[in-house]
C-alpha positions in Angstrom: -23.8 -152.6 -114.2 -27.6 -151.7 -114.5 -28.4 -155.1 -113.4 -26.4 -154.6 -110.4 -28.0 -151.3 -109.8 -31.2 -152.6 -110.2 -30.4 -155.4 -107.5 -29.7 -153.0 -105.0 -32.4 -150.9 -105.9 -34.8 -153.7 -105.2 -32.8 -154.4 -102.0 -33.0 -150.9 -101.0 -36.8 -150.9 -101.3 -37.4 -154.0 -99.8 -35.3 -152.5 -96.6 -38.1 -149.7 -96.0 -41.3 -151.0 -97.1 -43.5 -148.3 -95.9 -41.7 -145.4 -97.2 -41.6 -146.9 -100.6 -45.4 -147.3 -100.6 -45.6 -143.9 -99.4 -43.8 -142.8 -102.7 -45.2 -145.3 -105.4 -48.7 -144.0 -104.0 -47.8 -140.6 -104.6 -46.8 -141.4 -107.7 -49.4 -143.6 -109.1 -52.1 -140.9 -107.6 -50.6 -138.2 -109.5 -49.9 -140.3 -112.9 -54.1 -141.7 -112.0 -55.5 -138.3 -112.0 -53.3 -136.3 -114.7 -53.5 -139.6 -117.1 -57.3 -139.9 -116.6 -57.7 -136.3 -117.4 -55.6 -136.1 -120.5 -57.2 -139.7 -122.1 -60.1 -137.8 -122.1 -58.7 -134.8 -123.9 -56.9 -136.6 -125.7 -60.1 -138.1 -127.3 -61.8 -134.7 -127.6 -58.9 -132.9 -129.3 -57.7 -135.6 -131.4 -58.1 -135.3 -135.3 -61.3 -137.0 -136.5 -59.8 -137.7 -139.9 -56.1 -138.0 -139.5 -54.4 -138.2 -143.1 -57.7 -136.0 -144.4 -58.4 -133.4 -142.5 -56.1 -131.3 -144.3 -58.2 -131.8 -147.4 -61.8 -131.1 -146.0 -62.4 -127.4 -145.8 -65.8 -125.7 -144.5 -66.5 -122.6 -146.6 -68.9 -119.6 -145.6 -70.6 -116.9 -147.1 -72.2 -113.3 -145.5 -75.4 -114.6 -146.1 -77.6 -112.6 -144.0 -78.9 -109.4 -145.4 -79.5 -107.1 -142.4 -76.9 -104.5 -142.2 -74.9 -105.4 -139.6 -71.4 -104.1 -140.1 -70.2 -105.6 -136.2 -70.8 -109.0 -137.2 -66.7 -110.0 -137.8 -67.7 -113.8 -139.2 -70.2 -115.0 -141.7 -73.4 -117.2 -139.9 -72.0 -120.6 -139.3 -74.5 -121.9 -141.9 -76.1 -120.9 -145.2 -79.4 -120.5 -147.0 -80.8 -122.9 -149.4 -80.0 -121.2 -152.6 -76.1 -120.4 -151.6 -75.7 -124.0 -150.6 -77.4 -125.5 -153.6 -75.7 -122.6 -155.8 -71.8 -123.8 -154.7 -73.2 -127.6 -154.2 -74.7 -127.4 -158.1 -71.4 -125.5 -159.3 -68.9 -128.5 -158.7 -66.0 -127.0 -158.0 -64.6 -129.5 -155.2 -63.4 -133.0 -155.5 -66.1 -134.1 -153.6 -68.8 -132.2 -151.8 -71.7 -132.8 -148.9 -74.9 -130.7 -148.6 -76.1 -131.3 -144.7 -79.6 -130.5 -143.5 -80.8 -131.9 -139.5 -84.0 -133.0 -138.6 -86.0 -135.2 -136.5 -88.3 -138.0 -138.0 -90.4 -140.7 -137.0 -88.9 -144.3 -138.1 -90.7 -147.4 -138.7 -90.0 -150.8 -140.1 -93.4 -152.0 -141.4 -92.2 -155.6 -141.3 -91.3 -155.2 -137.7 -93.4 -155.1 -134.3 -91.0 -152.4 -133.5 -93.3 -149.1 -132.5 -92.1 -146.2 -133.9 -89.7 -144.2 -133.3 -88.4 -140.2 -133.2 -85.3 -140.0 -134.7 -82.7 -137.5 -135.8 -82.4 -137.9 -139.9 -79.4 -136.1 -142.2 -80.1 -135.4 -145.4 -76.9 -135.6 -146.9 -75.9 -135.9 -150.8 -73.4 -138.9 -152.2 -70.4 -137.7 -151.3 -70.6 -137.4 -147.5 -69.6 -141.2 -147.3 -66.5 -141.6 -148.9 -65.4 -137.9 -148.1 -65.8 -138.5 -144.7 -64.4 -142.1 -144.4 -67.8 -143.8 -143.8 -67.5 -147.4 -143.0 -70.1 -150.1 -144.2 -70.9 -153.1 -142.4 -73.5 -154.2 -145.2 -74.2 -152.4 -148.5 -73.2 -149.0 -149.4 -74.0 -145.2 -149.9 -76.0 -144.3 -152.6 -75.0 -143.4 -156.2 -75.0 -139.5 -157.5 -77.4 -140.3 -159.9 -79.5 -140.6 -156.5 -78.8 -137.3 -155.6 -80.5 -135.8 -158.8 -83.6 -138.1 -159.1 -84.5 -137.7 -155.7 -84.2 -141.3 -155.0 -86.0 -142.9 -152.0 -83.4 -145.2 -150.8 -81.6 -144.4 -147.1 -78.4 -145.6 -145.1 -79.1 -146.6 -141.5 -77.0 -146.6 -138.5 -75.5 -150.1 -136.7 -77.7 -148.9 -133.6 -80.9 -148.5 -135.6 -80.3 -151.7 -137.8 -79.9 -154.1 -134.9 -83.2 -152.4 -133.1 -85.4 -152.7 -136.1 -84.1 -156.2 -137.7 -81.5 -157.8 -135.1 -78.7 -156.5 -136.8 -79.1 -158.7 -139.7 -78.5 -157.8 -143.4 -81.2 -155.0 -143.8 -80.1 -153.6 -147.4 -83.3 -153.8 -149.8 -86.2 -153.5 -146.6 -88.3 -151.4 -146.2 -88.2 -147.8 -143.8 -91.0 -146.0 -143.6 -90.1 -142.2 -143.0 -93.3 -140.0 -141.5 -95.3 -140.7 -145.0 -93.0 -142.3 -147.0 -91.4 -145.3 -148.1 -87.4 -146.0 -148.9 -85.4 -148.6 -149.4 -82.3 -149.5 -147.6 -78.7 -149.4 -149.6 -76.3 -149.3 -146.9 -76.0 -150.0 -143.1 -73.1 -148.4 -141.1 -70.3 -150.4 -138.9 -70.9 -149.2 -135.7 -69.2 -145.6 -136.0 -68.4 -143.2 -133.3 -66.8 -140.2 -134.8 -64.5 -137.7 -131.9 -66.3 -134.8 -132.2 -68.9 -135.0 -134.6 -67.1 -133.0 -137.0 -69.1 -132.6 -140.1 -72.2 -131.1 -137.4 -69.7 -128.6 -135.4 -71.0 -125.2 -135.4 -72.0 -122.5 -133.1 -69.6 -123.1 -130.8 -68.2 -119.8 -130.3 -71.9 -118.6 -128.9 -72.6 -121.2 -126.4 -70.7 -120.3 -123.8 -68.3 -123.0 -123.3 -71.2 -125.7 -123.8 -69.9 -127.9 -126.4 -71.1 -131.2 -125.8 -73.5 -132.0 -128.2 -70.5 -131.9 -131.0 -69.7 -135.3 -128.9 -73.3 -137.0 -130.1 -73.6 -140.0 -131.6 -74.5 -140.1 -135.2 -77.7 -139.7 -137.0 -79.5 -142.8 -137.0 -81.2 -142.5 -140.9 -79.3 -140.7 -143.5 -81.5 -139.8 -146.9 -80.0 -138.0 -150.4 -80.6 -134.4 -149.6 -83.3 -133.5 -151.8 -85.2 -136.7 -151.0 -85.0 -135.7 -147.4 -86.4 -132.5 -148.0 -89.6 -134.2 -149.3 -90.4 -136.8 -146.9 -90.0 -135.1 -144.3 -90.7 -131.2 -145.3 -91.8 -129.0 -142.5 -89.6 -130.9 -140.2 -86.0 -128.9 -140.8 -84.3 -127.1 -138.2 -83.4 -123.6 -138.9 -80.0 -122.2 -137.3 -80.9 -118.4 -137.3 -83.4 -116.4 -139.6 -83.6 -112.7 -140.1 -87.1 -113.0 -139.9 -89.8 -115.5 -139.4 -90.1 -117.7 -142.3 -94.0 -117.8 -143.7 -94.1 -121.4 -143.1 -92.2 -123.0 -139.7 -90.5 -125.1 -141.2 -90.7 -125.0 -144.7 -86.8 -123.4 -144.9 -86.3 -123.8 -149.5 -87.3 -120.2 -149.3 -86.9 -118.7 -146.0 -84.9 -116.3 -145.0 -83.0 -118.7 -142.8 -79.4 -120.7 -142.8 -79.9 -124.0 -141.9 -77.8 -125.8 -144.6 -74.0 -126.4 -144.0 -72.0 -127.7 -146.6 -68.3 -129.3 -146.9 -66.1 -129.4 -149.6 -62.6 -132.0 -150.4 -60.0 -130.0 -151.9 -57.0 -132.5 -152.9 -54.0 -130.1 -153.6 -52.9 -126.1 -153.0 -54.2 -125.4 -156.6 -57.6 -126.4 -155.8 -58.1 -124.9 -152.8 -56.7 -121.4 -154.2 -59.3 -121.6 -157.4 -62.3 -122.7 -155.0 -61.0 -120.0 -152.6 -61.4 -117.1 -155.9 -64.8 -119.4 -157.3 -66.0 -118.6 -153.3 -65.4 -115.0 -153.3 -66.0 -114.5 -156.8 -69.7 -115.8 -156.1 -70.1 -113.5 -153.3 -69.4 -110.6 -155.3 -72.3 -111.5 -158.0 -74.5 -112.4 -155.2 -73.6 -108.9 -153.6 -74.4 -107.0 -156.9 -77.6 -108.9 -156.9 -79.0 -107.3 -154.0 -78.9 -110.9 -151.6 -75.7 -110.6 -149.9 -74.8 -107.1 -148.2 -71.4 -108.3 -147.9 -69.0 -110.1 -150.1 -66.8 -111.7 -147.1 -66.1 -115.0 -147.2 -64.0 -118.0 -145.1 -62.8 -121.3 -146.0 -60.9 -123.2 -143.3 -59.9 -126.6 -143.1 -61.3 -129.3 -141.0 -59.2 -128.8 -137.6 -59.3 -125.1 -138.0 -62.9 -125.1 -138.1 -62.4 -127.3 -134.9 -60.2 -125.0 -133.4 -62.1 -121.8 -134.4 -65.6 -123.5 -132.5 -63.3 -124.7 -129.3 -65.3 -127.8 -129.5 -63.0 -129.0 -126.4 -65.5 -128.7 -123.3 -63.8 -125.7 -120.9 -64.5 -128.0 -117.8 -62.4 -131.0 -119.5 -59.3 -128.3 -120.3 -59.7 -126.9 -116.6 -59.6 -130.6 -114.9 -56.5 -131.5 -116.9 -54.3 -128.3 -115.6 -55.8 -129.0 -112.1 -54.6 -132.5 -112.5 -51.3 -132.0 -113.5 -51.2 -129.5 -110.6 -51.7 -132.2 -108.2 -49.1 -134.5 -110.6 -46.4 -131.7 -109.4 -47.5 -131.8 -105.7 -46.9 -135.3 -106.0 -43.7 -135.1 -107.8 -42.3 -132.6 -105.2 -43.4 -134.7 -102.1 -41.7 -137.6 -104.2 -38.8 -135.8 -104.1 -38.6 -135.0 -100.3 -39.0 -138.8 -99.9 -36.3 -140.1 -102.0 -34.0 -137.3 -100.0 -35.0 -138.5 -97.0 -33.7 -142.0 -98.4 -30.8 -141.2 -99.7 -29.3 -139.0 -97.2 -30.2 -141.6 -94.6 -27.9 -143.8 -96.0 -25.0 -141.6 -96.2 -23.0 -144.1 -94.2 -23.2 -146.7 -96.7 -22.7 -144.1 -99.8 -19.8 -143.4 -97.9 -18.5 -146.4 -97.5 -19.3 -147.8 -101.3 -17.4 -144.0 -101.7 -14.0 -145.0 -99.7 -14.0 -148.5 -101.8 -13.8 -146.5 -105.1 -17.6 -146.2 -106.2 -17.4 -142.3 -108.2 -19.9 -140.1 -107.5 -21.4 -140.8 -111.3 -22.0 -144.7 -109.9 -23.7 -143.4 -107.0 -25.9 -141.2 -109.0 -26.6 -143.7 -111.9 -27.4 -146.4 -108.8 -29.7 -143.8 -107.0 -31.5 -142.8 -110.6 -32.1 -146.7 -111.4 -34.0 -147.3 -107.9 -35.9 -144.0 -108.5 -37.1 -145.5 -112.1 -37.9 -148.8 -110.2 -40.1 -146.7 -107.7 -41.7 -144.8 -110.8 -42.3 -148.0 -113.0 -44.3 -149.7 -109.6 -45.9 -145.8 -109.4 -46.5 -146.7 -113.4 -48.6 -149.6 -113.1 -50.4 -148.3 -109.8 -51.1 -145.4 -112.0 -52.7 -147.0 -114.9 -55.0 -149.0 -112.4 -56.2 -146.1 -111.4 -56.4 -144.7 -114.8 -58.9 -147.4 -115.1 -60.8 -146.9 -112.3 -60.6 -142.9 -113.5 -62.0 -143.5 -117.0 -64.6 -146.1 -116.4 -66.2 -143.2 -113.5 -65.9 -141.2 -116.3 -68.0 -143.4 -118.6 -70.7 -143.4 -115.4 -71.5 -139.4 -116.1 -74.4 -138.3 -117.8 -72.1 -136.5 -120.1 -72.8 -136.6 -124.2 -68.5 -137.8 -124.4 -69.0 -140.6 -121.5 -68.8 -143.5 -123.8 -65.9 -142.3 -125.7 -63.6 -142.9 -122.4 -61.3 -145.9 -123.5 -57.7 -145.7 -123.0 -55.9 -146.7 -126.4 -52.6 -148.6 -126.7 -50.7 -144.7 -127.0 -52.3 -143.6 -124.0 -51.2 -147.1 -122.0 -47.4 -146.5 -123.3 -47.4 -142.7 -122.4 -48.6 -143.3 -119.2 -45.9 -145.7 -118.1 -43.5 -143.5 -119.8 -44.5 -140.1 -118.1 -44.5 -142.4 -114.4 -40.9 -143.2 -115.3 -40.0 -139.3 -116.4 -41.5 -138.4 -113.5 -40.0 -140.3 -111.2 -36.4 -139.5 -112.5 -36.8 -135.9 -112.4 -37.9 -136.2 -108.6 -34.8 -138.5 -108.1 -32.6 -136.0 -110.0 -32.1 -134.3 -107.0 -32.2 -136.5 -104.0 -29.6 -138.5 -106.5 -26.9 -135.4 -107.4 -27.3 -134.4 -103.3 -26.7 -138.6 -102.2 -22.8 -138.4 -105.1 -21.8 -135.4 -103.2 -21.5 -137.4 -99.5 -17.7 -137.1 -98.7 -16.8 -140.6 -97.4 -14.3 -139.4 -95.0 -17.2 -138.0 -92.7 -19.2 -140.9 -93.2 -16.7 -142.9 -91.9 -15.6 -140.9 -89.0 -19.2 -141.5 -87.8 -19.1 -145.2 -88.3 
């Protein structure tokens, strides 16, 4: 029967040609807009480790000494002792140290001038903890980490600027002063957001596009980093001005985060006492005035910063607005349709059609007009993203629409289109076929 009511259906459209263009535009312009919108938040909300994020947890620490009893959360970073103190105390399954700076890059092999780029220092464990992928070499060894080793991992961007993307591992980098080697050299990697430098987000009112950044494009072992390039760090908030801009080892500053990989409910409950346990001693010490402390997993860290951009949540409800002005001008449409052919409902009626064959007849020509509204849609889905992609916005390049996105968009044309063609469909069953046929 459904390929007899898909028959008609195609009859049926064929009959009125402008009034079904007028309702697979609607439809494709609502499914366009809404679908463009939530690709986009889709790509900003999604979980940047799926499988892991559950097991990465960002812990915190009342680091600042003033007395300030309004402050409800700890700094979004710590000092360089408390990181290096829960860093040295390996306590996690694996654990990353991050500091930011800027530095000035040069090949000395190269004609390339030199350039100003943002460097992480970063200890061993930040690869594999954070999925890293390799597209020659690799991170380098914990061994690194203590003996302050002057190797680096670049990024795919900066390898194929300095050496034509050629197999770079064992050059030479030159680093303000200093010479490293090269162990590793990313795959091109494009984390949604940049998760691992989140924080802040809660104080920059609603301006959270610089968790959507690309990468670093030099990564160094942490204490090596803090040598080549000392003076150079960039604090996150000090309680007063350190005695060297700068020079942050012993300032009164946070400008270190730290992360911490916590495989099983055991581990995170004894790093969760080790975490407040160490705030109490540092308390009784006279450095911490409070013994607070946080430990949040990955998303919730996410979640707690907002790091969705405002504007990108407010487009999508305003496009889904227009998706239901859509879907009810759909629906007066297919009304208008229906009831106009009450003559031959009625006569389909009198030759023993029920009113559940009617329905199911009208429903299949109103998922015809939403699968046309469907692939109109996703053309303009296209058209949607790549303007996207033409802002000078720090998420632009991240507007793609994946193989989910291109099913649920074809799926949510065809919802859409039955639900306006619910009722047009029940009203078009009810048509009594002896005062259809009296009007014949």
């Amino acid at each position: 029967m459904f390929g007899y009511y898909l028959e008609l259906a195609v009859r049926s459209l064929k009959r009125n040609r402008m009034l079904t263009a007028l309702m697979v535009v609607a439809i494709a312009v609502g499914i366009g807009a809404s679908m463009t919108t939530l690709t986009v938040m889709h790509l900003l909300s999604g979980d940047p480790l799926p499988g892991k994020s559950g097991h990465i947890f960002y812990p915190q620490v009342y680091t600042d000494p003033t007395p300030d009893t309004q402050r409800k959360e700890p700094l979004d970073m710590m000092d360089y002792h408390s990181a290096v103190d829960l860093w040295s105390a390996h306590r996690a399954d694996r654990q990353a140290l991050i500091a930011n700076s800027q530095v000035k890059v040069r090949a000395p092999d190269t004609s390339v001038p030199p350039l100003m780029l943002n460097m992480l220092a970063t200890t061993s464990d930040f690869f594999p903890m954070f999925n890293v992928p390799f597209e020659f070499g690799s991170g380098w060894a914990a061994d690194d980490d203590a003996k302050h080793a002057r190797v680096a991992v670049i990024s795919s961007d900066l390898n194929d600027k300095l050496f034509g993307g050629q197999n770079s591992v064992g050059r030479t980098l030159l680093l303000k002063d200093s010479d490293v080697r090269i162990v590793g050299v990313l795959a091109p990697w494009r984390p949604s957001p940049l998760f691992y430098d989140v924080r802040g987000g809660r104080f920059s009112n609603g301006d959270t596009a610089d968790f959507y950044g690309k990468p670093e494009d030099v990564f160094t072992p942490f204490n090596t980093g803090l040598e080549v390039n000392d003076g150079n760090f960039w604090q996150f908030t000090c309680w007063h001005a350190p005695d060297k801009p700068g020079h942050l080892e012993n300032a009164p500053c946070v400008w270190v985060s730290l992360w911490v990989q916590l495989d099983g409910t055991a581990k995170v409950a004894a790093y969760r006492d080790f975490l407040g346990h160490y705030a109490d001693e540092q308390k009784a010490l006279g450095r911490f005035k409070f013994s607070g402390t946080r430990l949040r997993t990955l998303m919730q860290w996410l979640d707690f910063n907002g790091v969705v951009p405002s504007d990108v949540r407010l487009q999508t409800w305003l496009a889904f607005a227009f998706l239901a002005i859509c879907l009810f001008n759909t629906v007066g449409l297919l009304l208008a349709k229906f009831l106009r052919r009450g003559g031959e409902i009625g006569v389909r009626r009198a030759l023993g059609a029920s009113r559940r064959a009617v329905f199911a007849q009208c429903l299949v020509e109103a998922g015809l007009i939403g699968l046309l509204g469907g692939i109109g849609g996703w053309l303009l889905t296209l058209i949607g993203l790549w303007l996207v992609r033409r802002q000078s916005v720090a998420y632009a390049d991240l507007a793609h629409l994946d193989l989910g996105m291109f099913v649920t968009t074809f799926v949510v044309s065809v919802l859409v289109s039955l639900l306006a063609g619910a009722l047009p469909a029940l009203r078009a069953s009810r048509i009594a076929p002896a005062l259809q046929l009296k009007t014949l």
